[in-house]
Rosetta silent file (secondary structure, phi, psi, omega in degrees, C-alpha in Angstrom):
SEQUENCE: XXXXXXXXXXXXXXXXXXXXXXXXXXXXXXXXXXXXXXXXXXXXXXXXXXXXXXXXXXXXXXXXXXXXXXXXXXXXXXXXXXXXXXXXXXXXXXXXXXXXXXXXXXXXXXXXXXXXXXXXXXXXXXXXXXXXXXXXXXXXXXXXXXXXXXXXXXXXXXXXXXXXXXXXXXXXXXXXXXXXXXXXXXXXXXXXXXXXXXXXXXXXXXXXXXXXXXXXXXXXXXXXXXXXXXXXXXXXXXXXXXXXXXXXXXXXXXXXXXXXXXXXXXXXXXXXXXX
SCORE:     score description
SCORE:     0.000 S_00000001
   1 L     0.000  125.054  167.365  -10.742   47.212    0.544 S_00000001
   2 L   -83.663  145.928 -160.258  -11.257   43.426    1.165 S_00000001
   3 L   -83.389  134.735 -171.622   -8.686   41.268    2.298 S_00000001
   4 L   -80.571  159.712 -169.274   -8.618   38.127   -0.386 S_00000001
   5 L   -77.046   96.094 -177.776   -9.789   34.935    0.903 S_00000001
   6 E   -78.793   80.949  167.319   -6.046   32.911    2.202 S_00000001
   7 E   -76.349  100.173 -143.966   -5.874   29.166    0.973 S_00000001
   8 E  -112.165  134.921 -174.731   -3.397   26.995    2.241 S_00000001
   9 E  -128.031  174.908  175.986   -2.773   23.400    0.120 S_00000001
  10 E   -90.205  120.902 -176.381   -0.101   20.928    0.154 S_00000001
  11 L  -121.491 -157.226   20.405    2.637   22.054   -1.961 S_00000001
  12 L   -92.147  163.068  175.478    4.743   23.197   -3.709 S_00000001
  13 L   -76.959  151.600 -174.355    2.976   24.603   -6.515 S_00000001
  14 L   134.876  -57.673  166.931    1.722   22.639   -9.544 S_00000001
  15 L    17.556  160.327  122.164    0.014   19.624   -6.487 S_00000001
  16 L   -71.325    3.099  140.403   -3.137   18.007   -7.260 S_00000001
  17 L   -58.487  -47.405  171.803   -4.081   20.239   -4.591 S_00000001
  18 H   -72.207  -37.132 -179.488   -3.709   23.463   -5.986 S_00000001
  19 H   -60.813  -38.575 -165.115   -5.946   21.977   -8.850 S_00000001
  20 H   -68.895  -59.800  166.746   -8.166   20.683   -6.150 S_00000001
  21 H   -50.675  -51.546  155.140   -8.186   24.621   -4.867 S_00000001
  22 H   -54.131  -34.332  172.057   -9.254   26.307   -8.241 S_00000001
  23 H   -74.546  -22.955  147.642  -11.726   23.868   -8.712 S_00000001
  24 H   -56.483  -77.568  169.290  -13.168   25.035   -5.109 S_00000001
  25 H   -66.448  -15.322 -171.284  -12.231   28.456   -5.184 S_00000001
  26 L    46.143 -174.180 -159.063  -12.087   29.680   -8.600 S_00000001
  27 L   -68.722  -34.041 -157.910   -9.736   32.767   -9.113 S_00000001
  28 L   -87.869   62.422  155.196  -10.507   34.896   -5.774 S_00000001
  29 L  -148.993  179.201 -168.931   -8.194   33.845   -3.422 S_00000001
  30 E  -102.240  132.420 -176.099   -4.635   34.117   -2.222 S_00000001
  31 E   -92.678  160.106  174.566   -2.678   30.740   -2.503 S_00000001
  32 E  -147.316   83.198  176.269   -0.371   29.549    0.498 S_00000001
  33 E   -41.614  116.209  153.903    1.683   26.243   -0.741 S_00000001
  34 E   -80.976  175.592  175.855    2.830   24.039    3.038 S_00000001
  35 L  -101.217  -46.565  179.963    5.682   21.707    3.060 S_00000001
  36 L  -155.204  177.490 -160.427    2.892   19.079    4.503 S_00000001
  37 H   -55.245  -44.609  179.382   -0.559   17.871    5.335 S_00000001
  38 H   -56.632   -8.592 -158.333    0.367   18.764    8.635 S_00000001
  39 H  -105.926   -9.640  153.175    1.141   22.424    8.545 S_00000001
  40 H   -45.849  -54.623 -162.607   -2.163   22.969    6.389 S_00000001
  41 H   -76.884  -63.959  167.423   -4.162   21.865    9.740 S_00000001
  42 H   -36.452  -47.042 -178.177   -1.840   24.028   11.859 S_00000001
  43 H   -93.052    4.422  166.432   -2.162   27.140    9.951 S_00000001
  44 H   -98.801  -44.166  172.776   -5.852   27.018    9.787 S_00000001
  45 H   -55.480  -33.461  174.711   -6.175   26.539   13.196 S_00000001
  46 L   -80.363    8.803 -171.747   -3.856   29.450   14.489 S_00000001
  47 L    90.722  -32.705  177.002   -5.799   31.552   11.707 S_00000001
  48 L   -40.771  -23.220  139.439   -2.914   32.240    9.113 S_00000001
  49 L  -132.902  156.611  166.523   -5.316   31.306    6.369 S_00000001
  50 L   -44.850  -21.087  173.626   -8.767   31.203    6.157 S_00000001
  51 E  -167.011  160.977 -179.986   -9.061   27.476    4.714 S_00000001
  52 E  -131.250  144.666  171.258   -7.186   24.966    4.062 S_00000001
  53 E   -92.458  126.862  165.518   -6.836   21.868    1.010 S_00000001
  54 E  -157.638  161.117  166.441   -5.709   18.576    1.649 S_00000001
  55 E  -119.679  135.558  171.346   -6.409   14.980    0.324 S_00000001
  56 L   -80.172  -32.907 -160.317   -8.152   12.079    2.100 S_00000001
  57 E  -131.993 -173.686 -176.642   -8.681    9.220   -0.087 S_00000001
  58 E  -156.947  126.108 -163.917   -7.505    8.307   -3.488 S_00000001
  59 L   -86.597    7.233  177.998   -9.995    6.042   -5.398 S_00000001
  60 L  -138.964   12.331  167.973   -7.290    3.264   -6.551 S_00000001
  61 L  -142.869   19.028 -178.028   -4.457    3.434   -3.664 S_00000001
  62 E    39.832 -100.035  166.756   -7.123    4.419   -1.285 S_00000001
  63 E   -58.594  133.995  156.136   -6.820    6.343    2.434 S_00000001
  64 L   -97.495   98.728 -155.785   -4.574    9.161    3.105 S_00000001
  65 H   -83.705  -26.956 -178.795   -3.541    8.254    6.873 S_00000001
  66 H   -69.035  -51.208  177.983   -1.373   11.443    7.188 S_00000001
  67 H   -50.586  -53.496 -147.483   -5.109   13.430    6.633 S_00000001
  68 H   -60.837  -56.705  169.983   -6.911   10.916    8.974 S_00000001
  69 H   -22.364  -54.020 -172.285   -4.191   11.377   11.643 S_00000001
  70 H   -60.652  -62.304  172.222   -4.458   15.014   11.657 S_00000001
  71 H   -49.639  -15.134 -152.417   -7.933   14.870   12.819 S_00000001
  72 H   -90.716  -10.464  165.585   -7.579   12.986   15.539 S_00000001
  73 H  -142.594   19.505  154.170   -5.708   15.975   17.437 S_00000001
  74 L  -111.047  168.336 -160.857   -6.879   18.862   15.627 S_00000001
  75 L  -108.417  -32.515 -179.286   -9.969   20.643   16.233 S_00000001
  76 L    -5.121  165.211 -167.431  -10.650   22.222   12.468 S_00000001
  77 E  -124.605   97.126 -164.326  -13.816   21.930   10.724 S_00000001
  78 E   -71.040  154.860  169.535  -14.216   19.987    7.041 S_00000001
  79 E  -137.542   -2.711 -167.349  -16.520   22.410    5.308 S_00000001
  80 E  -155.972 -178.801  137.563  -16.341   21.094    1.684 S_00000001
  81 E   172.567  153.688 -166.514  -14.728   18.565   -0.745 S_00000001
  82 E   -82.840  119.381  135.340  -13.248   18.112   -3.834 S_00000001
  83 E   -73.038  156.130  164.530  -12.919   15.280   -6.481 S_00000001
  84 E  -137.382  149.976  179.624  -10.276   15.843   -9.169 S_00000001
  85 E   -86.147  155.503 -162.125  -10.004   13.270  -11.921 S_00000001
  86 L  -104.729 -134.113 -176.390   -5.909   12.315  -11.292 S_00000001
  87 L   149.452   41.308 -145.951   -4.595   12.853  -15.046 S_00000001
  88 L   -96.740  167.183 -163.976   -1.157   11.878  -14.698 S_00000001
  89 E  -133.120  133.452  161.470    1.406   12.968  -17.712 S_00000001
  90 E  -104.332  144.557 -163.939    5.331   12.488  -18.470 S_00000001
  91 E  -120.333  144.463  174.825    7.278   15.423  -18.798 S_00000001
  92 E  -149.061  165.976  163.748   10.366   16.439  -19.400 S_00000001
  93 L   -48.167  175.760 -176.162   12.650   20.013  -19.966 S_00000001
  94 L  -101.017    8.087 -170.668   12.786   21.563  -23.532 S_00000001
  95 L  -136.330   58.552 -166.308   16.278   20.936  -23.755 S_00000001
  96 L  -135.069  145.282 -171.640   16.032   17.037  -22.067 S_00000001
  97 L  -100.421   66.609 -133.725   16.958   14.267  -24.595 S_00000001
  98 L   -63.713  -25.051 -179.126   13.149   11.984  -23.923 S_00000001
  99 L   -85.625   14.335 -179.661   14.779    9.050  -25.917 S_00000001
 100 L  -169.978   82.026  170.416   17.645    8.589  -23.608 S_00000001
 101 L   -92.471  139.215  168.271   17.276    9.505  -19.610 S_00000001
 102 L   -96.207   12.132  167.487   18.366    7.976  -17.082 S_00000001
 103 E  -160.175  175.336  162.073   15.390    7.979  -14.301 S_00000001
 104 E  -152.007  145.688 -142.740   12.023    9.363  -14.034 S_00000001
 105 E  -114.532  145.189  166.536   10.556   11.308  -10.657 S_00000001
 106 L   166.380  151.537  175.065    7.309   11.581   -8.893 S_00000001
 107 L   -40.740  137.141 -159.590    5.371   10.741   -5.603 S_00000001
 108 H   -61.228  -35.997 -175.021    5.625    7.214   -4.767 S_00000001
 109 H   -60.791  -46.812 -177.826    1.496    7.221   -5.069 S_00000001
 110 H   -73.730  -50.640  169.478    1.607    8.328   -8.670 S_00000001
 111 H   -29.750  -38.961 -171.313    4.307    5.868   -9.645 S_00000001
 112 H   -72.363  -35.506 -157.288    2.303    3.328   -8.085 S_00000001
 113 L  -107.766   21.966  173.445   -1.200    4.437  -10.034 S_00000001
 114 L  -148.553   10.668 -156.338    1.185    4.308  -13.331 S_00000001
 115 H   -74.422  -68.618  175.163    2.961    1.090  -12.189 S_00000001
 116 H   -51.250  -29.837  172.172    1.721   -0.824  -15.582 S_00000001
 117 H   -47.297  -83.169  163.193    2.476    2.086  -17.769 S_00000001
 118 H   -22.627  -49.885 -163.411    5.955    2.266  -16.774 S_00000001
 119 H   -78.741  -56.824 -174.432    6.625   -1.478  -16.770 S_00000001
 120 H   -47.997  -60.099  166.013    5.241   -1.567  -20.259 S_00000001
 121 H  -117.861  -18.121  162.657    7.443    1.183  -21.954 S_00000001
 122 H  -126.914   59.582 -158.768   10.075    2.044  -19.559 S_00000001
 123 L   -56.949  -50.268  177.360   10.747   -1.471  -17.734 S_00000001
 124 L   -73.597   32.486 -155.934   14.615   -0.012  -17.063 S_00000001
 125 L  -116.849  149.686  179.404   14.493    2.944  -16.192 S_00000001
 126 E   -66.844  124.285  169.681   15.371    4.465  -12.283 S_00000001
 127 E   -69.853  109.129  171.399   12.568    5.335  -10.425 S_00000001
 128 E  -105.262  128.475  179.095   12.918    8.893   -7.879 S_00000001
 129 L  -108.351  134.993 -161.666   10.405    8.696   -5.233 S_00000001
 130 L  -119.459  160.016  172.177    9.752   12.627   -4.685 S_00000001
 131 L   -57.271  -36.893 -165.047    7.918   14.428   -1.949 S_00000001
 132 L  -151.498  158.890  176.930    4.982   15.726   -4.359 S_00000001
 133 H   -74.936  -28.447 -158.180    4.545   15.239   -8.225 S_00000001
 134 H   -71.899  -23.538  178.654    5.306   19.314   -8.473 S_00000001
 135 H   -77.210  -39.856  168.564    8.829   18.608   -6.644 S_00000001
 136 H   -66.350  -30.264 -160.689    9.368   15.902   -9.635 S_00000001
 137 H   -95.637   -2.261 -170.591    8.331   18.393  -11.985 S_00000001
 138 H  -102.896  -47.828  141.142   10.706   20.857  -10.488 S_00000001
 139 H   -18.282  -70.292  172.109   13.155   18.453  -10.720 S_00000001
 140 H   -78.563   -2.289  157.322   13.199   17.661  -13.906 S_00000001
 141 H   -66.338  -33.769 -179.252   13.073   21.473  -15.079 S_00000001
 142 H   -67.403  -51.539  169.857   16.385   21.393  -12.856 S_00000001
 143 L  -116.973  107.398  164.114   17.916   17.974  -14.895 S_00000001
 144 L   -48.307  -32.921 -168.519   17.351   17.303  -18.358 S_00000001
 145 L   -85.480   20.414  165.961   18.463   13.455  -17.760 S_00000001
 146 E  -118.135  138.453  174.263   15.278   13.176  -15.499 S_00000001
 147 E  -108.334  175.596 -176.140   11.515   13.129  -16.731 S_00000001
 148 E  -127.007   93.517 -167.804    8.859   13.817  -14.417 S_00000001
 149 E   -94.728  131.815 -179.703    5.149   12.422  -14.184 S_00000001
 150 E  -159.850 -148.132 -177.881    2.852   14.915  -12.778 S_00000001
 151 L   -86.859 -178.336  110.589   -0.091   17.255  -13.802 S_00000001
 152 H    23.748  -90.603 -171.757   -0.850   19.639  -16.797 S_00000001
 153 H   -63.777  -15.093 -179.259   -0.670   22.428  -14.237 S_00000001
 154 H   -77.423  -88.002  174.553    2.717   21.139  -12.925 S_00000001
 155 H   -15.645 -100.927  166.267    3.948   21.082  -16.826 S_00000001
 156 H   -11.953  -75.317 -153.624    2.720   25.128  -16.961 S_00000001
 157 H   -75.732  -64.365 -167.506    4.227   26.286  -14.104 S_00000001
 158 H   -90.939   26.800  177.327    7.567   24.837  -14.332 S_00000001
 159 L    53.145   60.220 -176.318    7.840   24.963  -18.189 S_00000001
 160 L   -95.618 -169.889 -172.689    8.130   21.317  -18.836 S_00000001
 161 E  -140.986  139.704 -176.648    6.907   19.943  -22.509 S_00000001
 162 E   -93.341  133.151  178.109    4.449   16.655  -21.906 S_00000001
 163 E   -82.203  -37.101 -157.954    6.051   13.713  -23.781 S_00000001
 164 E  -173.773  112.013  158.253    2.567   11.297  -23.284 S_00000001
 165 L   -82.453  128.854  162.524   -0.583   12.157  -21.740 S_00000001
 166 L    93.853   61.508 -153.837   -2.967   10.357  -19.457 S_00000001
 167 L  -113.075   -2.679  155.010   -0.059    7.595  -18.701 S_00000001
 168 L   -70.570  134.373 -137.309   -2.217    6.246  -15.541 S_00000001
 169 L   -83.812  -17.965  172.468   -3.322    2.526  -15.811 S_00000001
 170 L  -117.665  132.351 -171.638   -7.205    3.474  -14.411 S_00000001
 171 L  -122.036    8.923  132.726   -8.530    6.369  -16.147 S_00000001
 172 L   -75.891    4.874 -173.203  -11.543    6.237  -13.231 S_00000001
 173 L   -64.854  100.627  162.429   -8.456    7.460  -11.052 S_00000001
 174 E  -134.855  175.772 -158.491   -9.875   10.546   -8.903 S_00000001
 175 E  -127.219  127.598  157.105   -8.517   11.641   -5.675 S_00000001
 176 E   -79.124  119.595  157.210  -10.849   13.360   -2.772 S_00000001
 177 E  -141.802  174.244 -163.005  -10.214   16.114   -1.256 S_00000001
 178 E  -127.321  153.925 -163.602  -11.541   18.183    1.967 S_00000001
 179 E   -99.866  136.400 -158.218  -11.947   21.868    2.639 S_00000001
 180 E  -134.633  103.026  161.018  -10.728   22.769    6.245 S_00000001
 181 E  -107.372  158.780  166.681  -12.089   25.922    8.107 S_00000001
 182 L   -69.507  -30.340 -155.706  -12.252   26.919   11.810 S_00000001
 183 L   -94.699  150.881 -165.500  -15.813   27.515   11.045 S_00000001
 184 L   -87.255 -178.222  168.649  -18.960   25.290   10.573 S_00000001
 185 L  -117.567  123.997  159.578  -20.994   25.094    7.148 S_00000001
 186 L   -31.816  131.769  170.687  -24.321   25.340    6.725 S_00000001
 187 L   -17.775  136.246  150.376  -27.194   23.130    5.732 S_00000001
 188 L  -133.886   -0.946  170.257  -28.096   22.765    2.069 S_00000001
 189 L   116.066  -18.559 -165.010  -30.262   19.916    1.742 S_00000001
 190 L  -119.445   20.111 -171.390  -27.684   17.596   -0.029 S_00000001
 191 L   -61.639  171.921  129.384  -24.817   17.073    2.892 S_00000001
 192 E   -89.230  137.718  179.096  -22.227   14.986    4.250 S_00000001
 193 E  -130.564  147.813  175.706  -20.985   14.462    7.796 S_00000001
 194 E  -109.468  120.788 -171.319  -17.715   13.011    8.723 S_00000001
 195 E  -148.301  158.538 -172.834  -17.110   11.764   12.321 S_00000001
 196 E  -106.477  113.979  176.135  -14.305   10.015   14.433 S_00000001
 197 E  -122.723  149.711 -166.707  -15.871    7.325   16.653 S_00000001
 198 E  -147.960  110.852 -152.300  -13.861    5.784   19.663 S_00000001
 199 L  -121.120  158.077  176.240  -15.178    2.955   20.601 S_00000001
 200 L   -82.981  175.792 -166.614  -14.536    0.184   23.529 S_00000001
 201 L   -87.351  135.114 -171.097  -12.384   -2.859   23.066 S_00000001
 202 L   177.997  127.034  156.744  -15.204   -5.157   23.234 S_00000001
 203 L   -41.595  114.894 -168.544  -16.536   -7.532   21.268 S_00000001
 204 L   101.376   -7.285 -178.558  -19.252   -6.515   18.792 S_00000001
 205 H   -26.017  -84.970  173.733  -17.848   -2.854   18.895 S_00000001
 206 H   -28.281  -41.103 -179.013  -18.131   -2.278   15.261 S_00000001
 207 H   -82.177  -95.834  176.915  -21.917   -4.205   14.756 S_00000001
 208 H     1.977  -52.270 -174.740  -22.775   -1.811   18.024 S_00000001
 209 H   -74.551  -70.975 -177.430  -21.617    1.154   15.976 S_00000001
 210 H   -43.007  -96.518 -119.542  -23.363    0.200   12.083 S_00000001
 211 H   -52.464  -31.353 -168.540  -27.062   -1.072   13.605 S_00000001
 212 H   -85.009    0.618  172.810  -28.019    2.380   14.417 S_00000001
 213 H   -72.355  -13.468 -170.124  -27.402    3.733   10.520 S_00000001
 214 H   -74.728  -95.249 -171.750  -29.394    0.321    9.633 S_00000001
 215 H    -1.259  -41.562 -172.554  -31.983    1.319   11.935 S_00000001
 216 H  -116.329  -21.009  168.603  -32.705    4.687   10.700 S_00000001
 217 L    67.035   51.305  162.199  -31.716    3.988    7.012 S_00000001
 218 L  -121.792  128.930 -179.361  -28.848    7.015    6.423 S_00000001
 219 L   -29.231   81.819 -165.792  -26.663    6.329    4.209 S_00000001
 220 E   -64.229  115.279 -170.092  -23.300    5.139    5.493 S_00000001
 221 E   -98.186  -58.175  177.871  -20.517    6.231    2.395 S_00000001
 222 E  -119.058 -174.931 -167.274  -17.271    5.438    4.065 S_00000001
 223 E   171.859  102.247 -179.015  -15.577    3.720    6.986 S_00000001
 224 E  -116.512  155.472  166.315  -11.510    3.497    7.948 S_00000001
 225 E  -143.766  146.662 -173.874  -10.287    2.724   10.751 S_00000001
 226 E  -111.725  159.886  147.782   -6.922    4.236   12.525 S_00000001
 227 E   -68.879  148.558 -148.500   -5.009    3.642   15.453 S_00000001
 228 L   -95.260  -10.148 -148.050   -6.686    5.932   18.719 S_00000001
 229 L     9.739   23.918  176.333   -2.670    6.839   19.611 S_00000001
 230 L  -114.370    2.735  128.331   -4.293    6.880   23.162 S_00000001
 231 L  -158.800  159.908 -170.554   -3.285    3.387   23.897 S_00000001
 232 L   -37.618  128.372 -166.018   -1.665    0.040   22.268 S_00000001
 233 L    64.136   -5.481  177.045   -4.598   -1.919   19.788 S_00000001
 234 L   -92.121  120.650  173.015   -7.487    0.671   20.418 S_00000001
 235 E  -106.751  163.859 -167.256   -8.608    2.102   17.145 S_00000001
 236 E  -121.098  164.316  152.426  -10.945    5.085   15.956 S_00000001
 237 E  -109.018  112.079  172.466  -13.306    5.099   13.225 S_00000001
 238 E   -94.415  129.032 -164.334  -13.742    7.322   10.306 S_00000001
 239 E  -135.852  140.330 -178.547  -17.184    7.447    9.103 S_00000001
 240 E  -125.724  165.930 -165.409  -18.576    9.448    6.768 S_00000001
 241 E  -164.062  148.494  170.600  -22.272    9.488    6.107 S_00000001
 242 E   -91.260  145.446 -165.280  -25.285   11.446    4.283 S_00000001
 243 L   115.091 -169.496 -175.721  -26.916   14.061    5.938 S_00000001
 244 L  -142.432  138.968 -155.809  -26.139   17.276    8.123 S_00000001
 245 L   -59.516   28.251  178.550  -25.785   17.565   12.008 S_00000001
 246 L  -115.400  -27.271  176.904  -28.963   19.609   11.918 S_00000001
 247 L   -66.040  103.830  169.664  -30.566   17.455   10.525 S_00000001
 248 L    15.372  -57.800  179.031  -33.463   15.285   12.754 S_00000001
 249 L   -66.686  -55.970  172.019  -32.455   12.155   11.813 S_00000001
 250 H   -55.490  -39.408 -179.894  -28.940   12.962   12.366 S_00000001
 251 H   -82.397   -2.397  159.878  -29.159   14.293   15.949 S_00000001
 252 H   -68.474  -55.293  152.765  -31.332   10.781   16.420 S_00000001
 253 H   -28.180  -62.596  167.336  -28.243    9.175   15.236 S_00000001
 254 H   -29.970  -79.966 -142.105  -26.348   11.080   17.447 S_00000001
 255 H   -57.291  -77.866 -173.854  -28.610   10.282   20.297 S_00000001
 256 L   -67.533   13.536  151.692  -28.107    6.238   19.876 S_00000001
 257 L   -93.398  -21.694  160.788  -24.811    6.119   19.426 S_00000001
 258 L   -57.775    7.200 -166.135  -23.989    7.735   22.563 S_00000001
 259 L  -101.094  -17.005 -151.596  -25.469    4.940   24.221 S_00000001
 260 L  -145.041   15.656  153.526  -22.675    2.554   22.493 S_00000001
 261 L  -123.856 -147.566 -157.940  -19.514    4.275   22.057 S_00000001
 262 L  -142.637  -18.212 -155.867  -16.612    5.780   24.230 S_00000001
 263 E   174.967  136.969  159.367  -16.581    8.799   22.237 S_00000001
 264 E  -142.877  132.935  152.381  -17.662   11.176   18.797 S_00000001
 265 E  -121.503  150.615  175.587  -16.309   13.946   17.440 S_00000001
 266 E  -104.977  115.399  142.311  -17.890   15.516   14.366 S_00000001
 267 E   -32.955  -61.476 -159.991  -15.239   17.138   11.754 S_00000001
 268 E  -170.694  164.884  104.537  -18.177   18.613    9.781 S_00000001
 269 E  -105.329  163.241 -146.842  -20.909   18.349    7.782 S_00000001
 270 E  -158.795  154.870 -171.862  -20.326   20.019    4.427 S_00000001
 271 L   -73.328  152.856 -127.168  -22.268   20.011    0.901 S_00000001
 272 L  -127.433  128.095 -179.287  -21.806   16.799   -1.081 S_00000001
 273 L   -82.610  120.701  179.180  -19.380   17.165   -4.100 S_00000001
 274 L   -97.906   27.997  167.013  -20.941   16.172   -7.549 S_00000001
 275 L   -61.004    0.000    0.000  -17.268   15.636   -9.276 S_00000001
């Protein structure tokens, strides 16, 4: 008998994680909700599941620094990633009286990416900043005098009834997210690779780093930068780029940046998402 595939997300369930995980996984796997990004990264690494879901970026409130952080002392492996279009919805109980509530609950990110919305039809109303939208949606299954904005899949699970769909102010709103294994993933011709560069405090660091992707012409897609937490002002870089560490070019890459940084680690490379 085979042991189902164990897929650990940011929970509780109902996330734009767990959506992020069906849209990866499709039905064959076992779900495992965390309390937080961190204990996703933890529980892939000691093995208790096989992969893990989390989100890096958001395409209108941008970085998730709680992901980026995590690499920076874990050794996991991105192996994938997800867009999800962000959908968000207000909700409320079947017994909740939607013309007269007093507050309405959800992750301080989604408030924020529904900030016009809000202002616009509910300028007075109390705001609950919640751990996750699924803990507002759990919430407001709990208190009728609260509504909740969160997904669809949120709605479903905790029996809410959606009052107003699609209530975020950019309806280009998607959210990225990355697939975490101990193990690496193979080539497929279409990759990405994501790497952590640690570079000295020196002037031109950053120009040093860029000329060799100029140089070689691969495709630089992102670039953040974090604090190194190995000492006060020294920062890391996260760069993501096209291609796959197998690739020619890429181990050329490789080759001249060692000449001009302090440090690389590679996360992954991992097949290029077409969400």
């Amino acid at each position: 008998m085979n042991t189902p595939v164990k897929v650990g997300f940011l929970g509780p369930k109902g996330t734009f994680s767990q959506v992020a995980v069906m849209k990866y996984f499709g039905s064959t796997f076992e779900l495992l909700d965390c309390t937080t990004i961190d204990d996703v990264f933890l529980k892939v690494e000691d093995g208790s599941i096989n992969f893990g879901v989390v989100p890096v970026e958001n395409s209108t409130e941008g970085a998730v620094n709680n992901t980026q952080d995590c690499f920076i002392d874990s050794e996991v492996r991105i192996v994938g990633e997800e867009v999800v279009p962000i959908e968000h919805n207000l909700m409320f109980s079947a017994t909740a009286d939607t013309e007269n509530f007093n507050a309405i609950a959800s992750h301080k990110q989604s408030l924020a990416q529904c900030r016009k919305w809000l202002q616009e039809n509910y300028p007075a109303v109390r705001f609950i900043e919640c751990t996750s939208n699924a803990e507002a949606a759990r919430l407001a299954k709990n208190d009728a005098s609260i509504g909740a904005i969160a997904s669809e899949l949120a709605a479903s699970i905790y029996g809410l009834e959606i009052k107003k769909h699609n209530i975020q102010d950019q309806y280009h709103n998607r959210t990225r997210f990355l697939v975490l294994s101990k193990f690496k993933a193979a080539p497929t011709g279409n990759d990405k690779t994501s790497v952590l560069i640690y570079t000295e405090n020196k002037p031109g660091a950053l120009f040093r780093i860029l000329e060799p992707f100029e140089k070689l012409q691969i495709n630089l897609t992102k670039i953040e930068t974090r604090p190194s937490k190995n000492q006060a002002w020294a920062y890391v870089f996260f760069i993501d780029f096209e291609g796959h560490t197998e690739d020619t070019q890429v181990q050329g890459l490789f080759k001249r940046l060692d000449t001009c940084t302090a440090e690389i680690k590679i996360l992954g490379s991992y097949p290029i998402s077409h969400s």
